[in-house]
C-alpha positions as CSV (number, residue, x, y, z in Angstrom):
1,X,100.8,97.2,126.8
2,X,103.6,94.2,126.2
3,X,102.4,92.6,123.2
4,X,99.3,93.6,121.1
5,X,97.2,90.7,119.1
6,X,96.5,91.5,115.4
7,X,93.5,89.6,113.4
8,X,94.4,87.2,111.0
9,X,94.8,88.2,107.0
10,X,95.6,86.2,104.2
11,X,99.1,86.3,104.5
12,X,101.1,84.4,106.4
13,X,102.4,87.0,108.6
14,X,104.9,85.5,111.4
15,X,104.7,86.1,114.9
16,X,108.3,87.6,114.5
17,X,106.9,90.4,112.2
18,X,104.1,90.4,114.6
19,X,106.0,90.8,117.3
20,X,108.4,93.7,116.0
21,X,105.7,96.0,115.6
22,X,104.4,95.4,118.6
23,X,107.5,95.8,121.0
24,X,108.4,98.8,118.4
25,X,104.8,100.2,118.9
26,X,105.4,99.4,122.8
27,X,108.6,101.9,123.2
28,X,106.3,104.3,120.9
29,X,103.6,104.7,123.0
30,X,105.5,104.9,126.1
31,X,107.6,107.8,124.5
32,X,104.2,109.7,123.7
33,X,102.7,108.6,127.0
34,X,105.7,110.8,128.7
35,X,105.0,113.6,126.1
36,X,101.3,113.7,127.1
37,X,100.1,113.0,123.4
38,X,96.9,110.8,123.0
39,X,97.3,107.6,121.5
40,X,95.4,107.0,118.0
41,X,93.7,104.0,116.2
42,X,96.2,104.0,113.6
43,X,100.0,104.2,113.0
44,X,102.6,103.9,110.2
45,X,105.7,102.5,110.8
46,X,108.8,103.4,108.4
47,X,112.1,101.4,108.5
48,X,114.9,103.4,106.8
49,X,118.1,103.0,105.6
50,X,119.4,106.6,105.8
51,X,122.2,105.9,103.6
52,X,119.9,104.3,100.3
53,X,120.3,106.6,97.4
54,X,119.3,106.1,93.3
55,X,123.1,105.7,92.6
56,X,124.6,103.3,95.6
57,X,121.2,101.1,96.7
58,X,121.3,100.6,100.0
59,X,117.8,98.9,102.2
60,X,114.8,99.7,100.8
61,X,112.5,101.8,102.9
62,X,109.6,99.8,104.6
63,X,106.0,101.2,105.5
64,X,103.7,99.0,107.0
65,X,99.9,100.6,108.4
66,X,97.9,98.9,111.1
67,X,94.7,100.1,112.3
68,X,93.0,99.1,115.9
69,X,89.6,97.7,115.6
70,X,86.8,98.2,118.2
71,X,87.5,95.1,119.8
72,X,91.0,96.5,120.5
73,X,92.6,93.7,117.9
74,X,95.0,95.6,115.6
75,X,95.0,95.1,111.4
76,X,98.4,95.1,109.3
77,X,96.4,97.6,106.6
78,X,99.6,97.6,104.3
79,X,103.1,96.9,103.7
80,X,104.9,99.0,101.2
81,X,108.4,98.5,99.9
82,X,110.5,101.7,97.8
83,X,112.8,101.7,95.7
84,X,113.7,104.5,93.1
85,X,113.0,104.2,89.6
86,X,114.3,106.2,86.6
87,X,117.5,106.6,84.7
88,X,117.9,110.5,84.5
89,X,115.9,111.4,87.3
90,X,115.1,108.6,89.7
91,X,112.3,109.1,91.9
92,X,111.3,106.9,95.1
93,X,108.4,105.0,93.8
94,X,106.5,101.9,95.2
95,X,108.0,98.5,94.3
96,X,106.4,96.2,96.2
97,X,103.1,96.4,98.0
98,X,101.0,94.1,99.9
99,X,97.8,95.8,100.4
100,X,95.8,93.7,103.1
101,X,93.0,95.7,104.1
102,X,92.1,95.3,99.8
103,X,93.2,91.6,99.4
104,X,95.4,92.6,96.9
105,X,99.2,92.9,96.2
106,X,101.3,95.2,93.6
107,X,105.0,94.4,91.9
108,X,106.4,97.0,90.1
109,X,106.9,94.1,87.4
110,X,103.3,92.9,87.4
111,X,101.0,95.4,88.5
112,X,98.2,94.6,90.8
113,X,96.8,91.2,91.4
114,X,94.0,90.1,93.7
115,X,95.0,87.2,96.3
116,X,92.1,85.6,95.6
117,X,92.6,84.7,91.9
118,X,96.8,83.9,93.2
119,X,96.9,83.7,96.8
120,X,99.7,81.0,96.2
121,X,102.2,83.3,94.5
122,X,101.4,85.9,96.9
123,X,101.8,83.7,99.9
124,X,105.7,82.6,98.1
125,X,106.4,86.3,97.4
126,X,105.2,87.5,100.8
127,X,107.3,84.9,103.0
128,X,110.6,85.7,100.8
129,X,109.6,89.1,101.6
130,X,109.5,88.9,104.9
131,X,112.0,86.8,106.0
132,X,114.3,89.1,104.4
133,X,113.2,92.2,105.6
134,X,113.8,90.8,109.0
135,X,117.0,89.3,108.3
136,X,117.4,93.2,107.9
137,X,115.9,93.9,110.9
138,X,118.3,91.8,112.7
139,X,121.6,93.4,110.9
140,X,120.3,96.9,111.7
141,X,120.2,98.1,108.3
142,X,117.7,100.3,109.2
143,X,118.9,103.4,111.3
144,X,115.8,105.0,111.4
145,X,112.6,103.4,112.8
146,X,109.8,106.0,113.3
147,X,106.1,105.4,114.0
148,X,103.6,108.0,113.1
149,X,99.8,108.7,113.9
């Protein structure tokens, strides 16, 4: 498996994004392949910044879901953004959420919205979103990349 082929979703998810999960999802299943562990329908992928902590900042953590349908197309379920919240005791909490597999999307700022009734501002948001997560990508903020089943 080189390159997997997701459905289509009301975002406008690039083929770079796309194409990240896959390759990352690639080296994955080739690691469990070795390890003689079964491959699954669904898997979570986190991107980590070891180093982000409630006083310094840092790169948010990332976790982004797909699921394999039974015509062997994958779905982007989800993709969560962290960030920790709280003066006295800050706890990691979800910031920023774009909740495909529900056509809707959650801002700490906002709550949650449907993309229906504003597909357009989720469309902007997504796009800056993801164009600067993999700007991060790129830099190798993130030091720790795991997929889970």
């Amino acid at each position: 498996m080189s390159v997997i082929s997701f459905t289509p979703t009301l975002l406008p998810i690039s083929n770079k994004l796309k194409l990240l999960l896959s390759q990352t999802l690639c080296v994955y299943l080739t690691q469990a392949m070795q390890l003689n562990q079964q491959s699954a329908e669904r898997y979570t992928f986190n991107f980590r910044d070891t180093s982000y902590n409630a006083e310094n900042g840092g790169f948010r953590p990332i976790e982004i879901a797909i699921s394999q349908q039974s015509s062997g197309e994958w779905n982007i379920e989800y993709i969560t953004e962290f960030a920790y919240f709280g003066n006295y005791y800050p706890e990691l909490e979800r910031s920023m959420d774009f909740d495909i597999s529900n056509n809707c999307w959650f801002t700490s700022h906002s709550g949650w919205l449907s993309f229906k009734d504003h597909q357009q501002d989720a469309k902007e948001l997504y796009q800056l979103w993801e164009s600067n997560f993999l700007a991060y990508v790129d830099m190798e903020a993130y030091d720790k990349i795991e997929v889970n089943n």
